[in-house]
N, C-alpha and C positions, 0 to 999 in steps of 0.2 A: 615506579609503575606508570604505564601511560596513561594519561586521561584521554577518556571517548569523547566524556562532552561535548568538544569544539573542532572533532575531527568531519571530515567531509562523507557524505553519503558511501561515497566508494570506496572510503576506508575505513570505513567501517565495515561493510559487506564483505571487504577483505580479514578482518578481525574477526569477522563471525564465521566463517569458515572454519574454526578451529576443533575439526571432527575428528580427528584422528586421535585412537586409542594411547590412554595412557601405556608407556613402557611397563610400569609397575606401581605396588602403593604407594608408593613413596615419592613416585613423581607428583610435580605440582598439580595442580586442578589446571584444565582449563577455563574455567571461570572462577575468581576471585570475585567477590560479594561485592568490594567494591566497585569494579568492573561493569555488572551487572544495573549498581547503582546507577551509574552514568548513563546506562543505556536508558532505563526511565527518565531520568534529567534531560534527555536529547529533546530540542523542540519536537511539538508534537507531529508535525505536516515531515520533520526527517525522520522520527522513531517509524511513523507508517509507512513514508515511502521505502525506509532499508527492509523493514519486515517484509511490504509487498514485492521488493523486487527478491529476494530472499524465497519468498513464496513458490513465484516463477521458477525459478531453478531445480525444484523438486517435484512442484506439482501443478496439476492444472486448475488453475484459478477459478475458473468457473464451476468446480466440478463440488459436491459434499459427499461426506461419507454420512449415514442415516444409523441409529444404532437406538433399541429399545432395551430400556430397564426396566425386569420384574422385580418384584418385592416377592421371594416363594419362604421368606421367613421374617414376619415383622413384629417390631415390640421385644422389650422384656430384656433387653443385652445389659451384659456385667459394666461396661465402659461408661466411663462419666464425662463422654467428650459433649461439652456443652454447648454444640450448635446442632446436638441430635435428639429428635422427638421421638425416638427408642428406648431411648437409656432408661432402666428400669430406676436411674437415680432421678431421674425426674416426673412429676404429674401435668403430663400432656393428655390431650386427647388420647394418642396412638392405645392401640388394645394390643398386647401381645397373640400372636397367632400361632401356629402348627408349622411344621415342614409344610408345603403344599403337596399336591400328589403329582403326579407324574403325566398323568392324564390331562389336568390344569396346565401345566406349564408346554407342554405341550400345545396345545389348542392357541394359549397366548402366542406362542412361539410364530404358527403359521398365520394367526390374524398381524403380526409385527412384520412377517415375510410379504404378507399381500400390500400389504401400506406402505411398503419399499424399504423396510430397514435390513442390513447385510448382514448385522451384528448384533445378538440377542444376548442382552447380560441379565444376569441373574446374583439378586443381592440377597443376603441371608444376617438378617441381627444378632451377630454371634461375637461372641470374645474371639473363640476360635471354635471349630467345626469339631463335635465328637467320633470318635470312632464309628458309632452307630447310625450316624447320618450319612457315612462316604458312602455308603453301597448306592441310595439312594441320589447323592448328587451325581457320581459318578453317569448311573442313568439318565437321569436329567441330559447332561451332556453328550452322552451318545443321540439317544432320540431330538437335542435340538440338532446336532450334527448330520443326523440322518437327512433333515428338511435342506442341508446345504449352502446352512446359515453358519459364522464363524457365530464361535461361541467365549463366553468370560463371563466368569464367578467372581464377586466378592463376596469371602467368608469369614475374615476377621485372619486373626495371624494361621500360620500357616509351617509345619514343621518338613524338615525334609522328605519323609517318607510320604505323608499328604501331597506335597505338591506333586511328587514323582507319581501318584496314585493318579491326580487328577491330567497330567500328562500321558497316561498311558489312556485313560477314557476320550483322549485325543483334544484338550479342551487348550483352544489358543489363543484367552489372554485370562491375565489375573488381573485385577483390580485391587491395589493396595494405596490410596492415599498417605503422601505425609503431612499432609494438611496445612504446614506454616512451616518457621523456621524452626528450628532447633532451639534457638534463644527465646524465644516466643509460647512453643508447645507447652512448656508446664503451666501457662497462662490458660490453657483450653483445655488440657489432660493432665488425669494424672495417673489412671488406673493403668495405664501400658506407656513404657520409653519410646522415645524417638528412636534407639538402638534397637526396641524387637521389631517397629515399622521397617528400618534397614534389614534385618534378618529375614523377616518374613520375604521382602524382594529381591535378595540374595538368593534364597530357598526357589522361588520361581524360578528365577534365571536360571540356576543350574539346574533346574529339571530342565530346560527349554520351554517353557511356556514364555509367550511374548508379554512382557510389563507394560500395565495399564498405570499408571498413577501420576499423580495431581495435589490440588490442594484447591481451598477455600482459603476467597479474599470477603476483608468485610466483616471480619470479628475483633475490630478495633486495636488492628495490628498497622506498624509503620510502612511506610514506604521502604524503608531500609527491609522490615521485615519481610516484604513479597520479593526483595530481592535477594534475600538468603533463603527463603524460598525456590526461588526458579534457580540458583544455585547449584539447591541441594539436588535437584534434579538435575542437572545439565550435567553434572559433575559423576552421576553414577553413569557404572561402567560396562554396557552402553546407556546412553541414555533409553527414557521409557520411548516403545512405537506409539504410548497412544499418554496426552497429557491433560486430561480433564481440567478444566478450570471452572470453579463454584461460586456464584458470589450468592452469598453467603442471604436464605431464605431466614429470618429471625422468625423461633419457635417461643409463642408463649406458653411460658413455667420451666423452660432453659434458662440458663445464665446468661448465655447471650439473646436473648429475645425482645431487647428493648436496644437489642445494638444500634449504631447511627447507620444508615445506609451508604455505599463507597461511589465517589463522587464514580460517574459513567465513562467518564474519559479516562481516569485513573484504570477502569478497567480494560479500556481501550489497550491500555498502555502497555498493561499485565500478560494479554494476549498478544503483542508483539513483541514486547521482551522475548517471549516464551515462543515464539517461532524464530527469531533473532538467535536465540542460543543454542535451541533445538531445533538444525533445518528442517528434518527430514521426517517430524514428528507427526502424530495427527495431533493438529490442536483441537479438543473439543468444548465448546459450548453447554456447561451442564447445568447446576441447580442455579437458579435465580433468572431462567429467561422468561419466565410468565410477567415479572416485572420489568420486560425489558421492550420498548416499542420497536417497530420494525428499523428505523432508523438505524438506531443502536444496534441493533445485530450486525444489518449491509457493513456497518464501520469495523465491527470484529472482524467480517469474514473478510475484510479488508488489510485490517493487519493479521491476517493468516489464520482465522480461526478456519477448518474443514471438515470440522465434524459437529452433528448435535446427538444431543439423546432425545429421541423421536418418538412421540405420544401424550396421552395424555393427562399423565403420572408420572414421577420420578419418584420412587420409593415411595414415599408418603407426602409429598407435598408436589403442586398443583403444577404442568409442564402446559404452553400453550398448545393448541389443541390441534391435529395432525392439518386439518386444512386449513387452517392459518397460517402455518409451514409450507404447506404445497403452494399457496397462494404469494406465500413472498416470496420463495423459491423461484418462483416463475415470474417474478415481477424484476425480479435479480437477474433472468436469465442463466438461472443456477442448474448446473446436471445433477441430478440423484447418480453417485457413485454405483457402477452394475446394474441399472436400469435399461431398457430396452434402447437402443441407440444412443449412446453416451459415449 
């Protein structure tokens, strides 16, 4: 197999090009974990110049895409994924709540529209969604569509006839995290397989709903392991339009809540890999930017991160606050994506 390590910028940009659809299952991946390895191993000034130039070829460097997350169901879920202050396995602050109403997420929806976000997601604390709550999201998703906003749910796993539900209420994107590697996950879960996170984004895909999914670095997992990670991602077929990236907010009375924090460059790195394998993705900016200074962001959106989640919440824990946003945005020379002359 070839090693990247020591290969030159441009052969590299040539390696990463490698977007074309598998023939069948059976054919190879196009990224091998080790592969992926190497690409973090690259000094760090070429890991960023290949991502950045990488970047250019897809998109416009200047430009971000803005995207706000409600919480319209929090608290009280069956899953014992231990970097979540949900989980009714553990004693966090979080209170368990209601479905929201419809009226509520609404209203968020157009204060999220006026503050420039394009894309209004809506997350719900659930193993998976019951019967009795589709009628209800389902509208959710029409009324935030009405406003002209794209729209994406995460609701926990997700069965064929649900996804095809929530495709017909016109809803285009899902949000399904796999969070880590494969090797790694029974370290973090154990209530749901790494196989139903696959099935569940199987089930989107073939309705046509466009895949949102990602993972969290920072729960004292390897370097090896965020590169079977972004892998496992690059490697599904297509890969995801939108790829969240989490560094990882430690929740006190979680298992992970006295985690060590992931050195900032290493994250740098995780965000170029991850536009490196996936050209044409949105890379997004999610949980852990409230600890993150402005510096360290400019460097992400550098190695190709172009999206963030926009406000000043992310589910249940702290997002830095919208005009702190606009304010480096424009110190960046940054476009808000669909904004008035962009």
């Amino acid at each position: 197999m070839t090693t990247i390590a020591n290969v030159s910028p441009e052969a590299l940009r040539a390696t990463a090009r490698r977007t074309e659809p598998r023939t069948s299952p059976q054919t190879a991946a196009r990224w091998q974990v080790a592969e992926v390895e190497a690409l973090f191993d690259l000094p760090f000034m070429d890991l960023i110049h290949s991502a950045q130039s990488i970047h250019r070829e897809h998109f416009d460097p200047n430009q971000i895409q803005l995207s706000t997350l409600l919480s319209i169901k929090t608290g009280g879920c069956a899953e014992d994924c231990g970097y979540c202050s949900q989980s009714a396995h553990f004693d966090t602050e979080v209170k368990a709540s209601k479905l929201m109403a419809i009226d509520e997420v609404r209203e968020a929806a157009l204060a999220a529209r006026s503050q420039g976000a394009s894309r209004f997601c809506m997350g719900a604390a659930w193993r998976s969604p019951k019967e009795r709550d589709m009628e209800r999201i389902t509208e959710m998703v029409r009324e935030v569509k009405a406003l002209g906003m794209e729209t994406c749910m995460t609701l926990g796993m997700l069965d064929a006839d649900q996804a095809s539900t929530l495709k017909d209420a016109g809803l285009d994107y899902y949000n399904h995290n796999l969070d880590t590697a494969p090797e790694y996950y029974g370290s973090v879960i154990t209530t749901r397989t790494y196989q139903d996170r696959l099935d569940t984004l199987g089930h989107v895909r073939q309705a046509g709903i466009n895949v949102c999914a990602g993972g969290i670095v920072g729960m004292g997992e390897t370097r090896s392991h965020r590169a079977g990670l972004i892998a496992e991602l690059a490697n599904l077929e297509p890969y995801p339009e939108s790829v969240p990236i989490n560094n990882l907010v430690p929740v006190a009375g979680t298992p992970l809540g006295n985690s060590e924090r992931l050195d900032p460059f290493e994250f740098v790195r995780t965000i170029a890999v991850a536009r490196i394998t996936m050209p044409k993705t949105r890379v997004r900016l999610s949980a852990g930017r409230e600890e993150m200074d402005d510096a360290l962001q400019a460097l992400c959106f550098l190695a190709g991160a172009n999206s963030i989640f926009y406000g000043d919440r992310l589910l249940t824990t702290p997002n830095p606050t919208s005009q702190r946003d606009l304010r480096l945005l424009e110190r960046l020379d940054m476009r808000i994506e669909g904004a008035s002359g962009a």
